[in-house]
C-alpha positions as CSV (number, residue, x, y, z in Angstrom):
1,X,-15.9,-51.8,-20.9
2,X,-16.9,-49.3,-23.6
3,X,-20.2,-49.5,-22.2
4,X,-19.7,-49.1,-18.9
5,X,-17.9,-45.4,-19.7
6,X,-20.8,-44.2,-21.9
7,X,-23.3,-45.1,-19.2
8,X,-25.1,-41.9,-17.7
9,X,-24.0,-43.0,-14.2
10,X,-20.6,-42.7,-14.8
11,X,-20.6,-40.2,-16.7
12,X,-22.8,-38.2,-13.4
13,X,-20.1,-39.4,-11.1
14,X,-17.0,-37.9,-13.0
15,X,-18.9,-34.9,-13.4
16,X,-19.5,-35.1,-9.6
17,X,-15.7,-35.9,-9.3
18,X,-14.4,-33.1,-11.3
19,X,-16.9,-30.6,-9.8
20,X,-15.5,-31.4,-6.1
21,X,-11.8,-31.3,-7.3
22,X,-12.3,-27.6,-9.2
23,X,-14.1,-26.4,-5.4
24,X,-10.8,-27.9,-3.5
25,X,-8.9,-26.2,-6.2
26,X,-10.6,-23.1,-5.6
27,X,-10.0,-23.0,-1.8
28,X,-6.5,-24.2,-1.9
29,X,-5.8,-21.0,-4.1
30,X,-7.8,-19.0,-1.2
31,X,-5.6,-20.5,1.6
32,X,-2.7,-20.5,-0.1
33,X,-3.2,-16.3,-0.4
34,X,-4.7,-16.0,3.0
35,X,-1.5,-17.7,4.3
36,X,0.6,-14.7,2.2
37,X,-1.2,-11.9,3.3
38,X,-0.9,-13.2,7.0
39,X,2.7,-13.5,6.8
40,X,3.6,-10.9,5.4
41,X,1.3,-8.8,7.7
42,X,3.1,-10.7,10.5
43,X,6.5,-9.8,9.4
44,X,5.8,-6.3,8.4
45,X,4.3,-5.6,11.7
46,X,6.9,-7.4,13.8
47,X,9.5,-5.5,11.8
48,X,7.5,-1.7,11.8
49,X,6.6,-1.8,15.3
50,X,10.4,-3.5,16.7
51,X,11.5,-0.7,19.2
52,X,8.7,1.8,18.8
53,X,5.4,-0.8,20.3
54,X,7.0,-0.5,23.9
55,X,3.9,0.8,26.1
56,X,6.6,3.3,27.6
57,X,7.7,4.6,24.3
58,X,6.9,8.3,23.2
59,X,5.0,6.4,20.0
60,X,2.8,4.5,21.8
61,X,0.1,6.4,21.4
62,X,0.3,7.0,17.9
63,X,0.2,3.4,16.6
64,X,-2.6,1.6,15.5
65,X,-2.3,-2.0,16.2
66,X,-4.6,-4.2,14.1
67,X,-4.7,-2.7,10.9
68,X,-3.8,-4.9,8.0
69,X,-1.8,-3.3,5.1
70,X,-2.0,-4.3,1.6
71,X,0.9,-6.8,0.9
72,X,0.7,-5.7,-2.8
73,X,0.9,-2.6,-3.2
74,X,1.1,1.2,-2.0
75,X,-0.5,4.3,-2.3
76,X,0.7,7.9,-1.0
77,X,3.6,9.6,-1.2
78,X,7.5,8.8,-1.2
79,X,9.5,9.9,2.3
80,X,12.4,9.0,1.1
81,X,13.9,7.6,-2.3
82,X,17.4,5.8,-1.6
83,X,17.6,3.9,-4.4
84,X,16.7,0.7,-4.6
85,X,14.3,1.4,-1.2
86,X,11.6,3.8,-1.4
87,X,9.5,4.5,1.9
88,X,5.9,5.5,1.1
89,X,3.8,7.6,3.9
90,X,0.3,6.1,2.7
91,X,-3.1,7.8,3.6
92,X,-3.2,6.4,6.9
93,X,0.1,7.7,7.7
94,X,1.5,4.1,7.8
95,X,4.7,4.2,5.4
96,X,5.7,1.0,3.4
97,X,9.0,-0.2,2.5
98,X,9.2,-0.4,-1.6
99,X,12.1,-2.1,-3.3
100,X,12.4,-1.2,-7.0
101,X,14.5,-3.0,-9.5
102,X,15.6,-2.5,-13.2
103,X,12.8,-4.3,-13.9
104,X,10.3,-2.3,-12.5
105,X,8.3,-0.4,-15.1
106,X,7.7,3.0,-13.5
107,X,5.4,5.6,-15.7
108,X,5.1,9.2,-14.6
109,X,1.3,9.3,-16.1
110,X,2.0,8.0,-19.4
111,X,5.6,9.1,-20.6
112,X,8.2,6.3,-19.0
113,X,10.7,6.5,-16.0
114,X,13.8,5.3,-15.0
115,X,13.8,4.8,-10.7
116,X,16.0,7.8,-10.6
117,X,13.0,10.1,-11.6
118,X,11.6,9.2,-7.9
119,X,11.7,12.0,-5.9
120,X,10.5,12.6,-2.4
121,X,7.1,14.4,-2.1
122,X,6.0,12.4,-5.6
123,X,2.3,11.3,-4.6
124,X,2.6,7.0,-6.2
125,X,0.8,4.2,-6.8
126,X,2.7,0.7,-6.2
127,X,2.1,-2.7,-7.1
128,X,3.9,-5.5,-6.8
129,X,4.8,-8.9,-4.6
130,X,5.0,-9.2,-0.9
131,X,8.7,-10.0,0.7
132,X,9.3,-12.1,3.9
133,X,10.8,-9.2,5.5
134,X,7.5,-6.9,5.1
135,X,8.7,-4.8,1.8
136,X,7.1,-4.7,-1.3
137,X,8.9,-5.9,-4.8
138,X,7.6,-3.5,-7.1
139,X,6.6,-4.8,-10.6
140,X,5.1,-1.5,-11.6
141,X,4.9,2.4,-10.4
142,X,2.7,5.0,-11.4
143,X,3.4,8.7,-10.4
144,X,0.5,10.6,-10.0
145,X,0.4,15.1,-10.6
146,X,-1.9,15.1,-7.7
147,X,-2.0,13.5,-3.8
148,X,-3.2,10.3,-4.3
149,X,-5.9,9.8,-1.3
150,X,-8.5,7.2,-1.2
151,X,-12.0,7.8,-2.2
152,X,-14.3,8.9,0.7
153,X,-16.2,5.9,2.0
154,X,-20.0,7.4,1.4
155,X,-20.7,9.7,-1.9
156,X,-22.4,13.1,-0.8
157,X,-25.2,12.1,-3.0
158,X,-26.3,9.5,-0.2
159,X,-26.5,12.1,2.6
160,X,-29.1,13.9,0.8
């Protein structure tokens, strides 16, 4: 029996064995965040666009359908902050629902917060976990001094 484990054909096919069941690992971890990001794009966008996605109403022409949203996290600036919500107007002009708890470390560049130092018109950075109803938990919150915008998609340096 001891000789039959040592042999270097077994010892190939549990290599073989444990190589297939890290790649099934590896894509069950992929499905298993695809399926997250889905539903939570699916109830965010069922939820965002209930009563305004009517092709009669006065903000049909303003929505974007399509674009996914990142189910972890925010960036732009706070509409409102009623505590423990806070709506985010991101660069797009989509807004996100943010749920902070007492748990939620919140930094104001590098001296700490407390969520009561969130004030509309503060420019944030979010991140967090996604929620069933299409809010975001947030675990951490960074306000910036400046508008936080995303970086331009092509550097002037390759237009040259």
């Amino acid at each position: 029996m001891k000789d039959f484990l040592q042999s270097s054909a077994i010892s190939k096919i549990i290599l073989l064995l444990l190589v297939i069941l890290a790649i099934l690992v590896i894509f069950q971890a992929g499905v298993v965040v695809g399926y997250r990001r889905g539903v939570f794009s699916y109830y965010w966008n069922s939820h965002y666009y209930q009563g305004i996605s009517d092709p009669g109403s006065v903000f049909a022409t303003f929505i974007r359908h399509g674009d996914d949203i990142n189910p972890h996290g925010a960036v732009g600036e706070i509409v409102t902050a009623e505590l423990p919500i806070v709506m985010i107007k991101g660069p797009d002009f989509s807004e996100q629902m943010v749920m902070v708890s007492p748990t939620t470390t919140i930094r104001r560049m590098r001296a700490a917060a407390v969520p009561e130092d969130l004030r509309t018109g503060d420019h944030v950075i979010v991140v967090g976990e996604p929620g069933g109803q299409g809010q975001i938990y947030a675990s951490f919150i960074r306000v910036l001094p400046f508008e936080a915008r995303p970086a331009p998609a092509t550097s002037t340096l390759l237009k040259n």
